[in-house]
C-alpha positions as CSV (number, residue, x, y, z in Angstrom):
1,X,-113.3,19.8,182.6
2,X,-113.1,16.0,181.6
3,X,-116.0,13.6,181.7
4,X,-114.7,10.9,179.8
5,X,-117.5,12.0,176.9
6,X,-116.6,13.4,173.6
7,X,-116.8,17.4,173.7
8,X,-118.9,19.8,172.0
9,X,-117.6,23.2,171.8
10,X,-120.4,25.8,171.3
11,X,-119.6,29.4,169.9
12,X,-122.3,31.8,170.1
13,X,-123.9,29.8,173.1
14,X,-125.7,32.6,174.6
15,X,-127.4,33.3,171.6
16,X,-130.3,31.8,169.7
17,X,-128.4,29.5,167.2
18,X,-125.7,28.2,169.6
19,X,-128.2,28.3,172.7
20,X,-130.3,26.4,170.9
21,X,-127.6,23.4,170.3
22,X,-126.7,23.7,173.4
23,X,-130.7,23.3,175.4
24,X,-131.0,20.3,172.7
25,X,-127.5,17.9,173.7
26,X,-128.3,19.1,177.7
27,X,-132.2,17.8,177.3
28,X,-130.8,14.4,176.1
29,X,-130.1,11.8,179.0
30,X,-127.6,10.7,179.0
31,X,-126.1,14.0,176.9
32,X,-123.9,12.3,174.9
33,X,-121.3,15.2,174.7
34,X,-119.4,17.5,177.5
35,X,-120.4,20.9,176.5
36,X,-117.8,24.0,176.7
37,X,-119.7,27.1,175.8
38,X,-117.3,29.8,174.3
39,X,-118.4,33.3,175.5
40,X,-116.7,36.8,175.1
41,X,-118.5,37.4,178.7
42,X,-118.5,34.2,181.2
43,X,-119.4,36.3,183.9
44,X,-122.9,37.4,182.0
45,X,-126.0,36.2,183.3
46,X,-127.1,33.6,180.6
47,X,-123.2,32.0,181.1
48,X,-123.7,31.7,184.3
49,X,-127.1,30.0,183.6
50,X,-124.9,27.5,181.2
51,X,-122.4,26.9,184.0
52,X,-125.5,26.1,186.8
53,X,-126.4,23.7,184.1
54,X,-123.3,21.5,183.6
55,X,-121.5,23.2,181.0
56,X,-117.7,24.4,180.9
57,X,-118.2,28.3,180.0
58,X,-114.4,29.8,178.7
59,X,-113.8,33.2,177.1
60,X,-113.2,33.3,173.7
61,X,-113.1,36.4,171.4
62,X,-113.7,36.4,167.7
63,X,-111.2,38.7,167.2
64,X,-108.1,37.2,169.3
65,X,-107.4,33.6,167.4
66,X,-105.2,32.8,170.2
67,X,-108.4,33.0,172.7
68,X,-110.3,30.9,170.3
69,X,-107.4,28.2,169.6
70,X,-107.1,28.1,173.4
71,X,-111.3,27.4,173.3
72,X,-111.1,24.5,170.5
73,X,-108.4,22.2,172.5
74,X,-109.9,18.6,172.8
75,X,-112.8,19.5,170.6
76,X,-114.8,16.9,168.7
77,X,-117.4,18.8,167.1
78,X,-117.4,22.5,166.9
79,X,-120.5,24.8,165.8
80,X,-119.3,27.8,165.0
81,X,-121.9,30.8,164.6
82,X,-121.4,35.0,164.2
83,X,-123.5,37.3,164.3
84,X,-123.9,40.6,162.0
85,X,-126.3,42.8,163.7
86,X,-124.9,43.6,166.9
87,X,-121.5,45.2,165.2
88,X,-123.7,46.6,162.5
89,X,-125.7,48.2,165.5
90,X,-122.7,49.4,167.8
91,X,-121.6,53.0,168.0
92,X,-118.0,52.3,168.2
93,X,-118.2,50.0,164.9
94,X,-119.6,52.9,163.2
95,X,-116.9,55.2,164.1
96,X,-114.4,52.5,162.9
97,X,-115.7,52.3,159.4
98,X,-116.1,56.3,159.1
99,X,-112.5,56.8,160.0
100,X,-111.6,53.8,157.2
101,X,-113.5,55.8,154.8
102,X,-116.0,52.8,153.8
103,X,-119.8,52.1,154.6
104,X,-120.6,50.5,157.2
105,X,-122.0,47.4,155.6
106,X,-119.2,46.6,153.8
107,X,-117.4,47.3,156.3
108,X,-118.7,44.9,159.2
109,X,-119.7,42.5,156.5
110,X,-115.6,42.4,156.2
111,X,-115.2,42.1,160.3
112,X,-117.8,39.7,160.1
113,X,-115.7,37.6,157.6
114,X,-112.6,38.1,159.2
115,X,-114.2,36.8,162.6
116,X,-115.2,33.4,160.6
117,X,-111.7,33.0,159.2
118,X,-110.4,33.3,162.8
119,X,-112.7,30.7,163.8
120,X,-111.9,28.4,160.7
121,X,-108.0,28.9,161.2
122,X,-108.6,28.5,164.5
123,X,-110.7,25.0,164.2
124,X,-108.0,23.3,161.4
125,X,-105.2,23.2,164.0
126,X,-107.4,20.9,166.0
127,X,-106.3,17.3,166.1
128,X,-109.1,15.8,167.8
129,X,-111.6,17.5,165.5
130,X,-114.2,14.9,163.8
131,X,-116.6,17.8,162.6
132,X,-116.9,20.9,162.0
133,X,-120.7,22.6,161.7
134,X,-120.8,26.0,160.1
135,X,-123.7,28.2,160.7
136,X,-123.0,30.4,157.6
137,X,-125.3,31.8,154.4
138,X,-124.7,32.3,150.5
139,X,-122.4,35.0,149.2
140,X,-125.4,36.9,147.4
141,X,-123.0,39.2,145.6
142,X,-121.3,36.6,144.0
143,X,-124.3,34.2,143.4
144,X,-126.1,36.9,141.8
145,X,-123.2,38.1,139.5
146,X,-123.2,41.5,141.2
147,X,-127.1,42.2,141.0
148,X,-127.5,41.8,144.4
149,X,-124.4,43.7,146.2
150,X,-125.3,44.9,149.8
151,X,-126.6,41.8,151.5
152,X,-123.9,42.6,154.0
153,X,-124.9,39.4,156.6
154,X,-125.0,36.6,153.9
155,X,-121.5,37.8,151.9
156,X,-119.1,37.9,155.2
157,X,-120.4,34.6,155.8
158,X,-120.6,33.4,152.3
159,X,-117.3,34.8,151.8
160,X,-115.5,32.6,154.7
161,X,-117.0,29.7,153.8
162,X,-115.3,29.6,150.4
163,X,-111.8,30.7,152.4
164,X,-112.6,27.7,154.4
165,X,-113.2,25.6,151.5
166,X,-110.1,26.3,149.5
167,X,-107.9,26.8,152.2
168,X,-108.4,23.8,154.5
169,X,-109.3,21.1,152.1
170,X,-109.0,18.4,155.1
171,X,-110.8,20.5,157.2
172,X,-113.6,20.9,154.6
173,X,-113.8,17.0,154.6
174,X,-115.1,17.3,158.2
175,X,-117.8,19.8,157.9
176,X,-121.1,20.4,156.9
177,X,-122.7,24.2,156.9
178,X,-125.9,25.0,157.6
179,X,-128.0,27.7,156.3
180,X,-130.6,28.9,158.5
181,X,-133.9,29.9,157.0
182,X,-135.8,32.4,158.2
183,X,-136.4,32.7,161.9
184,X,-140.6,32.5,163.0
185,X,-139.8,33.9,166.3
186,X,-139.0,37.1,164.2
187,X,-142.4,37.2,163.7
188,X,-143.2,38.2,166.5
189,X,-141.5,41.5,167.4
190,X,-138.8,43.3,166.2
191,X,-138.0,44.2,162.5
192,X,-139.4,40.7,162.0
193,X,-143.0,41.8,162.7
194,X,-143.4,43.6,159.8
195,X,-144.0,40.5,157.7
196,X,-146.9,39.7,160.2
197,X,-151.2,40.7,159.2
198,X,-152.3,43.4,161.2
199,X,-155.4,43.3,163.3
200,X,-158.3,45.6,162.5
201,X,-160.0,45.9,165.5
202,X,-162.8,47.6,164.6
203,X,-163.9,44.9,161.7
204,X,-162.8,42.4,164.1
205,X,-160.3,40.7,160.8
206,X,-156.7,40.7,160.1
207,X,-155.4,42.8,157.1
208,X,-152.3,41.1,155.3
209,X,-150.0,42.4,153.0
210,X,-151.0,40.7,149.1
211,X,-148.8,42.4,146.5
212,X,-146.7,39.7,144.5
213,X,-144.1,38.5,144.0
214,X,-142.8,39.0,147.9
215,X,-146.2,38.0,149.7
216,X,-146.5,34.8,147.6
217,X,-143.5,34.1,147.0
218,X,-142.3,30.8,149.1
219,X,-139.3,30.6,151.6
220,X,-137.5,28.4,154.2
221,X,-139.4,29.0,157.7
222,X,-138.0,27.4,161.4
223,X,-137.9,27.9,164.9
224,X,-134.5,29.0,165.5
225,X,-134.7,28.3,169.3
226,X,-136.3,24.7,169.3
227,X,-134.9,23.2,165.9
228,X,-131.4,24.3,165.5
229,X,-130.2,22.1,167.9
230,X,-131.8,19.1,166.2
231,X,-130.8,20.3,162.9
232,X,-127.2,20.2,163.9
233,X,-127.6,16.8,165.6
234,X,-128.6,15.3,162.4
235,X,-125.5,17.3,160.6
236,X,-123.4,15.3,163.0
237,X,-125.2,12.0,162.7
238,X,-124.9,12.5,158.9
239,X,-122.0,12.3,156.5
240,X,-119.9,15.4,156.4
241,X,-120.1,17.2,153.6
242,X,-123.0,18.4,153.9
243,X,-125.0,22.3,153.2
244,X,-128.3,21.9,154.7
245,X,-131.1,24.7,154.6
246,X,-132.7,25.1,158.3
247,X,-136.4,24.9,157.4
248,X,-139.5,22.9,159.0
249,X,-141.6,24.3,156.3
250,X,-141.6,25.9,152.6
251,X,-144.3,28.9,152.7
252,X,-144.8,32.2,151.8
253,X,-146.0,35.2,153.5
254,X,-149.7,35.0,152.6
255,X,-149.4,31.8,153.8
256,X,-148.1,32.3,157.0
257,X,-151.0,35.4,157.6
258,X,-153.6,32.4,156.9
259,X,-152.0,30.4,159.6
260,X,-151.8,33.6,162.1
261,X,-155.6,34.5,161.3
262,X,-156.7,30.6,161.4
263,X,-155.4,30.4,165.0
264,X,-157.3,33.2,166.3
265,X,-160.1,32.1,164.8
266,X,-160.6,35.1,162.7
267,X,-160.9,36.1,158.8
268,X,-158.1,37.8,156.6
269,X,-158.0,40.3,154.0
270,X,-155.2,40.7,152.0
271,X,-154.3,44.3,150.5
272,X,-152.1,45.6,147.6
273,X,-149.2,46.6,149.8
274,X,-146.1,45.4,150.6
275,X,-144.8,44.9,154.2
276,X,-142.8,48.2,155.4
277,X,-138.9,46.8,155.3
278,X,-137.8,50.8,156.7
279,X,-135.9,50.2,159.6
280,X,-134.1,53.6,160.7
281,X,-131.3,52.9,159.0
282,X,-130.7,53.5,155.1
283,X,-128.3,50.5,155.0
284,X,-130.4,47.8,157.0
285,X,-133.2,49.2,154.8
286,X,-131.2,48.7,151.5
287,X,-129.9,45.5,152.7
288,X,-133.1,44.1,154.0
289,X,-134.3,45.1,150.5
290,X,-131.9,42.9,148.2
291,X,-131.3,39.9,150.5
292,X,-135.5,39.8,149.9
293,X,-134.6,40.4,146.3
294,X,-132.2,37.5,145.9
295,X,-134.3,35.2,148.3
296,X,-137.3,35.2,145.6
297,X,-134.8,35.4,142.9
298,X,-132.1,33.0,143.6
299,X,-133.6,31.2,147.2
300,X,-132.9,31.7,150.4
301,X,-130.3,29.6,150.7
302,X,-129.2,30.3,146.9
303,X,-130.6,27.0,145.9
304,X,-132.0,27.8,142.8
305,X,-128.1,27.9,141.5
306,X,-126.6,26.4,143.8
307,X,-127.8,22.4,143.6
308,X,-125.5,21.3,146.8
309,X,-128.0,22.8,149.2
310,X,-129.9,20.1,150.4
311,X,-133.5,20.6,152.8
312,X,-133.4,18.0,156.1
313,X,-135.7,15.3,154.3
314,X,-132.6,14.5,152.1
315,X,-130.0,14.4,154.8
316,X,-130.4,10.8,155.2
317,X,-130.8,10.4,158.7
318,X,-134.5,11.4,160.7
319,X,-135.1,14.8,161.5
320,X,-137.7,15.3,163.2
321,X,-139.4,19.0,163.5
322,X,-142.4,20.6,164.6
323,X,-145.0,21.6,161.6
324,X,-145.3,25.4,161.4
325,X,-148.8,25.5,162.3
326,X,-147.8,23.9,165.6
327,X,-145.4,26.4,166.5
328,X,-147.9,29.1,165.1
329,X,-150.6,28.1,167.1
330,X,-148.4,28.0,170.8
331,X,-148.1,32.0,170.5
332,X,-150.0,34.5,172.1
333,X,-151.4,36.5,169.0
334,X,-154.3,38.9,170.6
335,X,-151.1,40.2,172.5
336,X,-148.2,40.1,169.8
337,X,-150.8,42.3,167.7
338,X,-152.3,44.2,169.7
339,X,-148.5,45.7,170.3
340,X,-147.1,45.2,167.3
């Protein structure tokens, strides 16, 4: 495909992150980039979607560099994204690290980083390349000096980062990285739920969980489908170089049970608990533990050590995102609770 426009290569486009960079150059008239989504499946529904819309869909695989060099020729910009769960989650990744003889979070946090060091070698051999966007997250283990050792999803990506980093010093000069906070739409279902009130329907209130430090505590909150996109547009406007925590908002989770409660119009009580972080697994329990451990601790992003991070109001170009009580009060909470 050639349009004459620069081109923006999109790993992950089927997802939340890349999907979300994608919806935001598309929505742009003119879109100032020709997009090529990089799928393992072009033939998947939501590909095909892409490819209705005007984008160049082409295989990739994390695990074959050759597919992903193939991927990357005539980039400009490249946002690169992985993603943990889904290996962590599959039966035949499993198997893999029994018959290895390690757990399985270390061992797909290791896959994990060995897909990103594909991606990086793959992304230094290209010549046209004028940025490179990283969706990564802090090596925990190492910021925390081994206190915090089984945040398996920040340390492959944390880990990479610093291969990238020392390996491809020119590449480095050409990229900025961007930390995602956490996601709000996990508050709505899923594992993410948990950190939501619950409603007491016979008192007609909302019970929150109040025990400190990890209710009141504050953290990085954004829409991952409507702000990543503009996040990374303003990594791109900006000078390289950059490590940007994805947040539209600082707040804890008291504070986001006020906003949930304010919206429907109801009152809150908060209780000496703590929200229920068991999720059916011992290692996404223990993990989910520490990375909560380290983000009081250290920061989300590891900013309280790390003093390169920088939040979107210091990127030095506008940003522009949607307050959280906004995006609060656009869901459907007498549903999401009542199933939750």
């Amino acid at each position: 495909m050639s349009s004459g426009k620069p081109l923006l290569v999109v790993l992950g486009a089927t997802g939340n992150q890349g999907g979300s960079v994608v919806v935001h150059f598309l929505s742009q008239s003119p879109p100032p980039y020709a997009i090529r989504a990089v799928t393992r499946n072009p033939s998947s529904d939501k590909a095909r979607l892409l490819a209705s819309q005007g984008v160049e869909v082409v295989a990739g695989d994390f695990d074959d560099p050759r597919s992903l060099e193939a991927a990357f020729v005539g980039a400009t910009v490249i946002f690169s994204v992985t993603d943990f769960m889904q290996p962590m989650t599959s039966v035949s990744m499993r198997e893999k690290a029994a018959a290895s003889g390690a757990a399985p979070g270390f061992y797909i946090r290791d896959y994990e980083a060995q897909q990103n060091r594909n991606i990086i070698d793959a992304a230094a051999k290209v010549s046209t390349l004028e940025r490179f966007i990283y969706s990564g997250l802090p090596n925990a283990n190492k910021l925390s000096g081994g206190k915090y050792q089984h945040v398996y999803f920040y340390d492959g990506k944390g880990a990479a980062e610093e291969y990238g980093r020392t390996t491809y010093p020119m590449l480095w000069e050409k990229t900025s990285v961007l930390y995602a906070g956490f996601f709000l739409e996990n508050l709505t279902g899923g594992h993410g739920g948990v950190f939501c009130p619950r409603l007491d329907k016979a008192r007609d209130c909302l019970i929150g969980s109040g025990r400190e430090p990890l209710t009141t505590s504050i953290f990085p909150w954004y829409s991952v489908v409507q702000d990543t996109g503009t996040l990374v547009a303003a990594l791109i406007r900006a000078a390289p170089g950059k490590k940007l925590v994805g947040a539209n908002e600082w707040l804890s989770l008291q504070d986001l049970s006020n906003l949930v409660a304010q919206s429907l119009g109801k009152r809150i009580e908060f209780v000496d608990s703590v929200p229920n972080l068991d999720l059916g697994d011992a290692e996404l329990q223990r993990a989910r533990e520490e990375m909560m451990g380290f983000c009081i601790e250290f920061g989300l992003d590891g900013g309280k050590v790390d003093k390169s991070v920088v939040k979107p109001d210091d990127l030095g170009v506008p940003v522009q995102l949607e307050p959280v009580k906004e995006w609060i009060d656009k869901q459907d909470w007498e549903k999401i609770l009542l199933t939750a």
